[in-house]
N, C-alpha and C positions, 0 to 999 in steps of 0.2 A: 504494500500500500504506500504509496507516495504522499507527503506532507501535505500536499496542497490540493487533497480529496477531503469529501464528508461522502459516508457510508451510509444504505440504508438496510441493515443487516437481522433477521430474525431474531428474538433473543429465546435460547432454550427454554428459560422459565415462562414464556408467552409473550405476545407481541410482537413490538418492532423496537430497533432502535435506531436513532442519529447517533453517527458516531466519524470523529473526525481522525482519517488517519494518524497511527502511531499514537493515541490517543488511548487511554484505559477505559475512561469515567463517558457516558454517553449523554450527549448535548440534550439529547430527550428520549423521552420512553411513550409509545402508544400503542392503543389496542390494537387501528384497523393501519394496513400498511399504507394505505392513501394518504391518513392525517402522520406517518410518518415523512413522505415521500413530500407532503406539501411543504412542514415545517425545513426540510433538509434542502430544499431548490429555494425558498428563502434564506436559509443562514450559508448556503453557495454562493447564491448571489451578491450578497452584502460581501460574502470575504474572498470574493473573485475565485472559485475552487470548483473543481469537478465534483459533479453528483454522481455514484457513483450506485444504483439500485440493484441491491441482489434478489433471488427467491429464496424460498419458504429453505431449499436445501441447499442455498450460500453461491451458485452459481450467478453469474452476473445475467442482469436480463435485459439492462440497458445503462446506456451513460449520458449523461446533460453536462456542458461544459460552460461553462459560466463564469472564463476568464482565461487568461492564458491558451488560448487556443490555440495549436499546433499550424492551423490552415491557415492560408493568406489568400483568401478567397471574397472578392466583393460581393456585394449582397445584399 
């Protein structure tokens, strides 16, 4: 996991969590993975960082980039 990601990773005990690479303590905890997923592309966006969404068994399912973008693509 790279520094300048925020994770949205299942938590064993139930739920979801925010959780910013390299990071122990998770930014938030919620029931449905949506209101994880929403709160996580807000606190992306504010700290310039990729989103970085897994599923229910920790595989990645998609990524939102929300700063530092690799592409030098107009648009």
């Amino acid at each position: 996991m790279s520094a300048d990601q925020h994770h949205i990773v299942h938590n064993p005990d139930g739920g979801w969590d925010v959780k910013r690479s390299g990071g122990e303590r998770a930014s938030g905890h919620f029931d449905k993975q949506q209101d994880a997923i929403d709160r996580g592309r807000e606190i992306s966006r504010n700290q310039g960082t990729e989103l970085v969404i897994h599923k229910r068994d920790g595989t990645i399912s998609r990524r939102d980039s929300h700063g530092n973008d690799p592409r030098s693509s107009k648009g």
